[in-house]
Backbone as CSV, one residue per row, in Angstrom:
resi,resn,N_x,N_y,N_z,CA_x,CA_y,CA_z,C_x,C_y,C_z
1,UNK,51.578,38.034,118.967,52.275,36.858,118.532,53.696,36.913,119.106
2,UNK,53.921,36.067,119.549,55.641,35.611,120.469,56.415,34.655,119.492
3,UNK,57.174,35.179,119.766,58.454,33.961,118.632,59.560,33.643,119.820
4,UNK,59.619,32.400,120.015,60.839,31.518,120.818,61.711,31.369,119.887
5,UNK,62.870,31.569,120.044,64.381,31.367,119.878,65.015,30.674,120.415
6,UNK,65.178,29.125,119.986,66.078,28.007,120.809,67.284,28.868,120.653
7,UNK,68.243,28.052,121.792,69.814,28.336,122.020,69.984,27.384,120.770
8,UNK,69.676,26.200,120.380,70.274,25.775,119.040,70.455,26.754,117.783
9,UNK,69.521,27.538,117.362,69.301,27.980,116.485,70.142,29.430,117.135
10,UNK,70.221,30.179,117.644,71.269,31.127,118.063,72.839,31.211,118.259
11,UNK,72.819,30.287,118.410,74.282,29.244,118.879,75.587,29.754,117.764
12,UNK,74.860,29.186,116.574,75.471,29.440,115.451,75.779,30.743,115.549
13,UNK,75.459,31.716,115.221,75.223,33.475,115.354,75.808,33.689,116.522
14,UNK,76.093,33.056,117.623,76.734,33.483,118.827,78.011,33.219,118.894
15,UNK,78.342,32.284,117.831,80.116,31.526,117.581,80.256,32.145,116.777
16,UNK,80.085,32.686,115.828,80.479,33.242,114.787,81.048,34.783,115.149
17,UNK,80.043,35.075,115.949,79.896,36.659,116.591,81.274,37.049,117.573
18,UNK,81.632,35.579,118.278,82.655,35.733,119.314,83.613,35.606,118.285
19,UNK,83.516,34.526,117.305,85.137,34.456,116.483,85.297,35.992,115.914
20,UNK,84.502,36.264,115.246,84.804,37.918,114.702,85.383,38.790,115.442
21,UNK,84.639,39.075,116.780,85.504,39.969,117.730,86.702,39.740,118.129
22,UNK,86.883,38.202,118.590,88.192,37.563,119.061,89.039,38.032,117.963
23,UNK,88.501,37.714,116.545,89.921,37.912,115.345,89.788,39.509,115.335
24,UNK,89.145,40.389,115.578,89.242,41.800,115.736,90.170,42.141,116.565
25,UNK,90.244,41.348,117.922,90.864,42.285,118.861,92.406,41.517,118.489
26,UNK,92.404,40.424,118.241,93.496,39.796,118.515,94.343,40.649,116.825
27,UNK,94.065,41.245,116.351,94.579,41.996,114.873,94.685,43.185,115.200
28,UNK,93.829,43.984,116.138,93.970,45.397,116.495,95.442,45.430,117.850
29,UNK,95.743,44.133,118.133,97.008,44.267,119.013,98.158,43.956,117.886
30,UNK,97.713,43.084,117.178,99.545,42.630,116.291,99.733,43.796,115.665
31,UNK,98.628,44.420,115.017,98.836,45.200,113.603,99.812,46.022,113.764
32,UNK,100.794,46.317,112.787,101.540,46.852,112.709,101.695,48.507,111.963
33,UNK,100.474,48.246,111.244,99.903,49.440,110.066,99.287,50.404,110.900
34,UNK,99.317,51.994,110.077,98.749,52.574,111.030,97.298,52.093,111.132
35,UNK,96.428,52.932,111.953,94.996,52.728,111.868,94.238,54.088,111.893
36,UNK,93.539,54.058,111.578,92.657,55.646,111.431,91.834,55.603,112.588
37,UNK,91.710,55.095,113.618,91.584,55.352,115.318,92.802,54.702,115.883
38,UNK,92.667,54.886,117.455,93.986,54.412,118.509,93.300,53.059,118.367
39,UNK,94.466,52.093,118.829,93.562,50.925,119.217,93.056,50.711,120.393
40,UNK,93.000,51.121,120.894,92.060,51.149,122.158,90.711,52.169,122.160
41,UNK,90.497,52.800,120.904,89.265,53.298,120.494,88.327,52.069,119.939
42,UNK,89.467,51.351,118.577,89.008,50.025,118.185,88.602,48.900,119.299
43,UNK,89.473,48.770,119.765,89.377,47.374,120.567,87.623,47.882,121.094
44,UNK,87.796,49.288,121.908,86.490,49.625,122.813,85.356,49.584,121.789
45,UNK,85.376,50.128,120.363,84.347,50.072,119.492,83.392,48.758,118.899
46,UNK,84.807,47.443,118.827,84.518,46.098,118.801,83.635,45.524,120.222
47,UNK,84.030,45.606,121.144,83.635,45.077,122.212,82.190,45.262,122.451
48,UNK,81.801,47.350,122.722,80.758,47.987,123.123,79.524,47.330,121.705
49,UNK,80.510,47.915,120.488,79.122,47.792,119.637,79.173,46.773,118.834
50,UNK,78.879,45.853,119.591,78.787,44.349,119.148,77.452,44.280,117.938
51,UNK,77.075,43.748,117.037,78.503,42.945,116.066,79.132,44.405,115.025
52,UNK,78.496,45.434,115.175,78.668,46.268,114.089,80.278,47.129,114.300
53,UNK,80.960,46.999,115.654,82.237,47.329,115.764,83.281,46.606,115.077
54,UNK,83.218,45.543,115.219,84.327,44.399,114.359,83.389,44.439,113.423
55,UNK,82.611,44.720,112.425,82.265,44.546,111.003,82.894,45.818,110.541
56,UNK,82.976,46.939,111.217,82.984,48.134,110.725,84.512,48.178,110.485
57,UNK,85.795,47.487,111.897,86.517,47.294,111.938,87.382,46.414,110.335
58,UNK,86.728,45.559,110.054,86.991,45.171,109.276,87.098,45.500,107.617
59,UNK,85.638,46.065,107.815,85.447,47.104,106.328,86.420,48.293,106.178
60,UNK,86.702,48.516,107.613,87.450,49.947,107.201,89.071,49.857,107.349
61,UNK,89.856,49.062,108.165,90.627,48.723,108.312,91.753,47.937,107.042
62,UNK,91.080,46.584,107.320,90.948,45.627,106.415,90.923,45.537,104.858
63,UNK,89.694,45.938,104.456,89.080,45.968,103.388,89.726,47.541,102.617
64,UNK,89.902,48.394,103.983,90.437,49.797,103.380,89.553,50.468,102.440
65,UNK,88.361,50.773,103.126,87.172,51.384,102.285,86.889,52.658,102.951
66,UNK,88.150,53.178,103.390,88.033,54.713,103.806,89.927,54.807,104.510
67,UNK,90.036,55.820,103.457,91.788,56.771,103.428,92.006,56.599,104.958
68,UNK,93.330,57.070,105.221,93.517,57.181,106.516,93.232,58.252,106.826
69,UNK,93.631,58.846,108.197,93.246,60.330,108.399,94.746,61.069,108.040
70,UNK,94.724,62.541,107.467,95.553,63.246,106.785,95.979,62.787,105.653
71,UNK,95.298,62.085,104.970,96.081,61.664,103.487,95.709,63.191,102.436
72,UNK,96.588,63.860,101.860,96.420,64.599,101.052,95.001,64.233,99.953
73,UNK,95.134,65.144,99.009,93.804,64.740,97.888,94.652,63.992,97.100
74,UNK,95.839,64.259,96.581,97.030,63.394,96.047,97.209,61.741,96.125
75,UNK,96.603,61.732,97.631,96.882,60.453,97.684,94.906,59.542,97.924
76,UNK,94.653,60.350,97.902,93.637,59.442,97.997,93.049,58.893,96.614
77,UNK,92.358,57.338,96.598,92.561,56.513,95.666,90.910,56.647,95.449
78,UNK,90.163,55.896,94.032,89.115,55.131,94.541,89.247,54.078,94.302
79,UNK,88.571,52.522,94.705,88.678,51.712,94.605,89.281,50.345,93.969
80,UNK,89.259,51.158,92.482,90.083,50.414,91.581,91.117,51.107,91.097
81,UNK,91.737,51.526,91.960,93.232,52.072,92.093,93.620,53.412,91.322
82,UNK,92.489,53.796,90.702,92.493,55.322,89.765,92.796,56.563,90.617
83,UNK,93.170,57.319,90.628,93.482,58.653,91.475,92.555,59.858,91.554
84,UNK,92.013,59.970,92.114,91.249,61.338,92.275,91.731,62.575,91.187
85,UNK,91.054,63.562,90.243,91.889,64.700,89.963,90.518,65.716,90.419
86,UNK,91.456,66.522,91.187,90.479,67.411,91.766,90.849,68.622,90.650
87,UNK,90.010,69.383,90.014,89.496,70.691,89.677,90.319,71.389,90.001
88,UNK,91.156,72.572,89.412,92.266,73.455,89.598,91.473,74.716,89.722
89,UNK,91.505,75.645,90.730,90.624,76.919,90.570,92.193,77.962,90.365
């Protein structure tokens, strides 16, 4: 069994796909914050691994659903702003 895929019906998914990356890359140049890769790891991660680079970009960046790199245990949060207490040995 074969399944055809009009360009109508893709179209949608193909604009959407370019706006995401476009607003990826065009945010991985302004940003001013650090980032937990270079941007030119990002930019290359958006581009190569289309769509899951700018989603990932976004979740992790963005959304801030993973510390930066070197944040003490001190500072790392979970989600609803509570603080980690790690175990004293």
């Amino acid at each position: 069994m074969t399944y055809h895929v009009s360009l109508a019906m893709a179209l949608p998914l193909i604009i959407l796909g370019a706006l995401l990356i476009g607003y990826c890359l065009v945010d991985i140049v302004r940003t001013q914050e650090p980032l937990l890769l270079r941007k030119w790891q990002w930019a290359l991660a958006v581009l190569v691994l289309v769509p899951i680079g700018a989603i990932c970009y976004v979740l992790i960046q963005k959304l801030h659903l993973v510390q930066t790199a070197g944040a003490t245990p001190e500072e790392l949060s979970t989600s609803v702003g509570t603080h980690l207490h790690l175990p004293e040995h």
